[in-house]
Each structure stands twice: as structure tokens, then as C-alpha cells.
ZALO-480545 format. One record per residue (C-alpha): x, y, z. Coordinates in Angstrom, 2 decimals, decimal comma. Example, Ala and Ser with C-alpha at 12.3 -4.5 7.8 and 13.67 -1.06 7.14 Angstrom:
BEGIN
SITE       xx       yy       zz
SITE    12,30    -4,50     7,80
SITE    13,67    -1,06     7,14
//
This chain:
BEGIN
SITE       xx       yy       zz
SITE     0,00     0,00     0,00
SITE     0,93     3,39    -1,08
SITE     2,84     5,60     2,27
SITE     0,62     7,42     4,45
SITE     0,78    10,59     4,76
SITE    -0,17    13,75     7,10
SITE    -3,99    15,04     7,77
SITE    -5,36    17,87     9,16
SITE    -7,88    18,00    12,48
SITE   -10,28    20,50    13,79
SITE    -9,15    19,70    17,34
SITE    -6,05    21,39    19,62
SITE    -3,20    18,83    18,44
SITE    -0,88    21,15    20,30
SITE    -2,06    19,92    23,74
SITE    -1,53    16,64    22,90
SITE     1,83    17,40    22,51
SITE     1,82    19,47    25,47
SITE     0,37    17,20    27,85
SITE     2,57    14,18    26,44
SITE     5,86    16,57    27,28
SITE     4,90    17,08    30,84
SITE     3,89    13,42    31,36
SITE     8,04    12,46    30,49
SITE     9,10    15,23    32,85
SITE     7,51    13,85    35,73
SITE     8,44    10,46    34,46
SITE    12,29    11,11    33,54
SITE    13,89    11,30    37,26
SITE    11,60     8,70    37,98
SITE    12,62     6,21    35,58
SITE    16,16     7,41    36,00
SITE    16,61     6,53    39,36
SITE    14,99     3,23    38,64
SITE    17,18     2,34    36,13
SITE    20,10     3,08    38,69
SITE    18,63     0,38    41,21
SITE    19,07    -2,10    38,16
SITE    22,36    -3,84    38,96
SITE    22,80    -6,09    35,60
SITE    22,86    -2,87    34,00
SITE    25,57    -0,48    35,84
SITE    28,03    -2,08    33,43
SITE    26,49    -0,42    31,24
SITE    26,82     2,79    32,37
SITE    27,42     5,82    31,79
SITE    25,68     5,36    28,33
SITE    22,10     4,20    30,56
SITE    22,30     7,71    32,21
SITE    23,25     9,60    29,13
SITE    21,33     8,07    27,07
SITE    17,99     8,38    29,44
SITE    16,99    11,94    28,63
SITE    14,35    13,71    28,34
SITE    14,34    13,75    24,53
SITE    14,49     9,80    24,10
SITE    11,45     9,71    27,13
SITE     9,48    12,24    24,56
SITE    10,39    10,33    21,50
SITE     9,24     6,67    23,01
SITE     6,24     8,06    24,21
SITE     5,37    10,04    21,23
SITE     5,57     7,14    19,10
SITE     3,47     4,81    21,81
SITE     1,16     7,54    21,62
SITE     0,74     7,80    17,46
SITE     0,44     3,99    16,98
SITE    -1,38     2,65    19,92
SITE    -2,44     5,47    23,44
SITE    -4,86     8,01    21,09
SITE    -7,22     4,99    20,06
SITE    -8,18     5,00    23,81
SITE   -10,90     7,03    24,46
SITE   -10,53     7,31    28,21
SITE    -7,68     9,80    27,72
SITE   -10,11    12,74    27,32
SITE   -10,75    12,60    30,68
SITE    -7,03    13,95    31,53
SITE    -7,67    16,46    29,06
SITE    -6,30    14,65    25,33
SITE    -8,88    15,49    22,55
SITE    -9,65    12,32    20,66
SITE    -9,55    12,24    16,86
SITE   -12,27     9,61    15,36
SITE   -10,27     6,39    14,99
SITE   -11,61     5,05    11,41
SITE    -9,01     2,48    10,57
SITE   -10,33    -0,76     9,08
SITE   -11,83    -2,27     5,75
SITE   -15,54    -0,98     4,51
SITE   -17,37    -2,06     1,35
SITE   -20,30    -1,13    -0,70
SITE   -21,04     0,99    -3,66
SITE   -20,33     4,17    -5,75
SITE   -23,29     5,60    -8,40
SITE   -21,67     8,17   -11,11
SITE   -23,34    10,52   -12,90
SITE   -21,78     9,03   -15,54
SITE   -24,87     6,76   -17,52
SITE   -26,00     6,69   -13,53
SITE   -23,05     3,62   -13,03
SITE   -23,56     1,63   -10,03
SITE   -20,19     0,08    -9,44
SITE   -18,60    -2,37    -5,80
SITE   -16,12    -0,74    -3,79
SITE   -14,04    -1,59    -1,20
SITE   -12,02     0,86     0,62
SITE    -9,32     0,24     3,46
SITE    -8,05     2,65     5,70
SITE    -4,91     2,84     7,55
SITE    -4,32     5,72    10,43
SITE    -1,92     6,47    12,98
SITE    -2,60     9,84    14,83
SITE    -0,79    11,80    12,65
SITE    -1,03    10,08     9,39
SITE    -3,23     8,04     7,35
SITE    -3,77     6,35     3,51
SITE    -7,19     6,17     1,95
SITE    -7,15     2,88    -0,74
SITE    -9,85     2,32    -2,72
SITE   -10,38    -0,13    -5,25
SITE   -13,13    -0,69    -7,78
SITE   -15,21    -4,54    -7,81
SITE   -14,34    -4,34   -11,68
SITE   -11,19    -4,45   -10,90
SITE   -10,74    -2,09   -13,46
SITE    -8,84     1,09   -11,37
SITE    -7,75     1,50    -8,03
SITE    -6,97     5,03    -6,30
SITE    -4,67     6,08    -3,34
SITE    -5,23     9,54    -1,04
SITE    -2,36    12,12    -0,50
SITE    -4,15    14,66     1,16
SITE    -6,91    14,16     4,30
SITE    -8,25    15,83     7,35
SITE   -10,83    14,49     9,55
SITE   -13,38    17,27    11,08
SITE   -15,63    16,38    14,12
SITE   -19,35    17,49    13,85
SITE   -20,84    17,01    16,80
SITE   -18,67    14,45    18,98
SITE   -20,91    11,88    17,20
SITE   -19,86    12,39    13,77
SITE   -17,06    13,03    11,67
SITE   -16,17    14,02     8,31
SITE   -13,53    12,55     5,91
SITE   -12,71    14,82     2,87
SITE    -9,38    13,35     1,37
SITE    -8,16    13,89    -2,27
SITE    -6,99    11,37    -4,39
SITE    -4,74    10,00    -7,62
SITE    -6,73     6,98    -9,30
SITE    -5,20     4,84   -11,62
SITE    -7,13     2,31   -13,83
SITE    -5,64    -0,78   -15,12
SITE    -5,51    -0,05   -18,31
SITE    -6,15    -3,67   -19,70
SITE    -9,67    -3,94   -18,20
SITE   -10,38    -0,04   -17,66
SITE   -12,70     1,47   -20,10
SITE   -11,49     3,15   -22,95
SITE   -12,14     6,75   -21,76
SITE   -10,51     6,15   -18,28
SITE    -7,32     7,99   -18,14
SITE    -5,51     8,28   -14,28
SITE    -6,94    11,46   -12,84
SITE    -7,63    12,88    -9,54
SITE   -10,69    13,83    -7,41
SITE   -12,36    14,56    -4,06
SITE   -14,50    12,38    -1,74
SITE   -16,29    13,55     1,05
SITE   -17,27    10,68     3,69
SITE   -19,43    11,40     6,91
SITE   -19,06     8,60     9,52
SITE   -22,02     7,72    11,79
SITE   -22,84     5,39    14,51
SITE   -19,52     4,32    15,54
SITE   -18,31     4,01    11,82
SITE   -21,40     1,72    11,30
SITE   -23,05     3,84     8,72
SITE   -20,86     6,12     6,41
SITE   -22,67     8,01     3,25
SITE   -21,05    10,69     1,64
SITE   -20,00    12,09    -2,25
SITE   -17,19    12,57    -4,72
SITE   -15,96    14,38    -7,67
SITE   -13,35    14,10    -9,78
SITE   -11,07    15,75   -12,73
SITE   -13,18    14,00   -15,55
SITE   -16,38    16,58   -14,65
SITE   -18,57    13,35   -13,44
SITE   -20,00    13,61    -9,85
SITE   -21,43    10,94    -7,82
SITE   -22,59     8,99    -4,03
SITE   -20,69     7,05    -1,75
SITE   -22,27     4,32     0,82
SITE   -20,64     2,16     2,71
SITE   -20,58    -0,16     5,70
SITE   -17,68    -1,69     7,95
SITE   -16,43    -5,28     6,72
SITE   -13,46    -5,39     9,94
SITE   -10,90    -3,12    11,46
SITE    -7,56    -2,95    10,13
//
């Protein structure tokens, strides 16, 4: 799968980071002096003391924090906003205005808390289209939005013979814990169309 890549939120990121730097301060002398009770590793030193500041604390956490700690929704109540957690696999169907084309889709996503990749790919087989620019918006703490552009590229052996690779716009509003998702899309070739989907598994 194509790299993920940044996205843009309509909640105070900054905090996060805030909160997540104040965390490792109270937890660096702590850990230090830990570590220092640890005989099988004073032969180690003084690369375990050097080497325990507050910048590698930060950095471990962060990266807990991005892949697994902002899934957990408890952590609002010390103050972390959540951002709407929509990885996994969905599936069902895209009408064009094109000749009013029902066509199967499936699309996967994949999201850490800073980055994500949109892949969706086409029941004909026939084209298949990556994201490479997102942001997720909260409506109402029940909701959220999913606007992401996108590069498709049809296989050129199956794809009709007016598809050319292109780009568009889809516009996905998640409701009921990601149970129901509806939305629409647009893309480069002027044609316009509906999204609806429901959740096959998480990812």
C-alpha cells in the first residue's frame, strides 16, 4: 500500500503534545533513578544515564502515543482530545453521474494519529486510487467528516477506454460508531457521484 501521509484535524493537536511533554518530565527522574537500582545494567553505564533523557522519554512516548495510546478514548478525561479512529476495511457501492453507473467498492483505511492512507479499489477491478491529502473534522462528537483527495489509476487492460488516471475529491461522513458512512465525490473528468458504505473489519 501506497505511504501514508499527514492530515489535518479541527481539534487542539498542540495539547496533545503538550500534555505528552509534561507526562516524560515527571516520568524522567523517575525512571532514572529506577534504572540506577538495576544492577545487571551499571556495566552499562554511563551510556544508561546519558542516554535516558528527556528527549528519548518524549520520543518513546510520542511514538506509543501515534500507533497505539490516542485509540483510547478514556484519555479525554485527563484532558487529550480524541480524533475519530476510522481504521479498518468498509465495502459497498459508488453511483456516477456518468450513464447513472452503479459500481462495488471496497475501501481500506490505515491511520496512525498523525497520518493516514485512503485505498480504494473498484469490484471491476478495473482502477484503483490512493489519497495524499486528508483531514478528519468532528461534527458534533458523534460524527465526523472525511474529505481526502486522491490519484486513481485504472488498469488499463480492463479499464474502459475513456478512463485515463486522474484525480478527485471524496467527502465521507461517519455515523454510529463508523457503522453507517454516506457521503459524495468528484473528480477531474467533470462526473460527480454517491458514496455508501458499511464496515467489513478493522484494520
Amino acid at each position: 500500500m501506497q505511504g501514508m501521509h499527514s492530515y489535518a484535524v479541527n481539534n487542539d493537536r498542540l495539547r496533545c503534545y503538550v500534555i505528552i511533554g509534561v507526562i516524560c518530565a515527571l516520568l524522567a527522574p523517575v525512571t532514572y533513578e529506577m534504572l540506577k537500582k538495576a544492577t545487571f545494567l551499571s556495566s552499562l553505564e554511563p551510556w544508561v544515564s546519558t542516554s535516558l533523557s528527556f528527549g528519548t522519554l518524549y520520543a518513546i512516548t510520542f511514538a506509543f502515543y501515534n500507533r497505539v495510546a490516542w485509540k483510547w478514548s478514556f484519555l479525554k478525561f485527563i484532558g487529550l482530545p480524541l480524533t475519530a479512529n476510522l481504521n479498518g476495511s468498509y465495502e459497498g457501492k459508488l453511483i456516477s453521474s456518468y450513464k447513472r453507473t452503479e459500481v462495488s467498492i471496497t475501501i481500506d483505511i490505515v491511520q496512525s494519529w498523525t497520518k493516514l492512507v485512503v485505498y480504494l479499489e473498484t469490484g471491476t477491478d478495473s482502477s484503483d486510487s490512493y489519497s495524499y491529502m486528508a483531514s478528519i473534522f468532528d461534527i458534533d462528537g458523534k460524527s465526523s467528516r472525511l474529505s481526502y483527495s486522491y490519484t486513481n489509476t485504472p488498469f488499463n487492460v480492463i479499464a474502459a477506454s475513456d478512463m485515463h488516471t486522474h484525480d478527485g475529491t471524496v467527502n465521507l461522513v461517519f455515523r454510529n460508531n463508523n457503522q453507517k458512512i454516506m457521503g459524495k465525490y468528484f473528480n477531474a473528468r467533470q462526473r460527480v457521484g454517491t458514496i455508501t458504505l458499511k464496515k467489513k473489519n478493522k484494520l
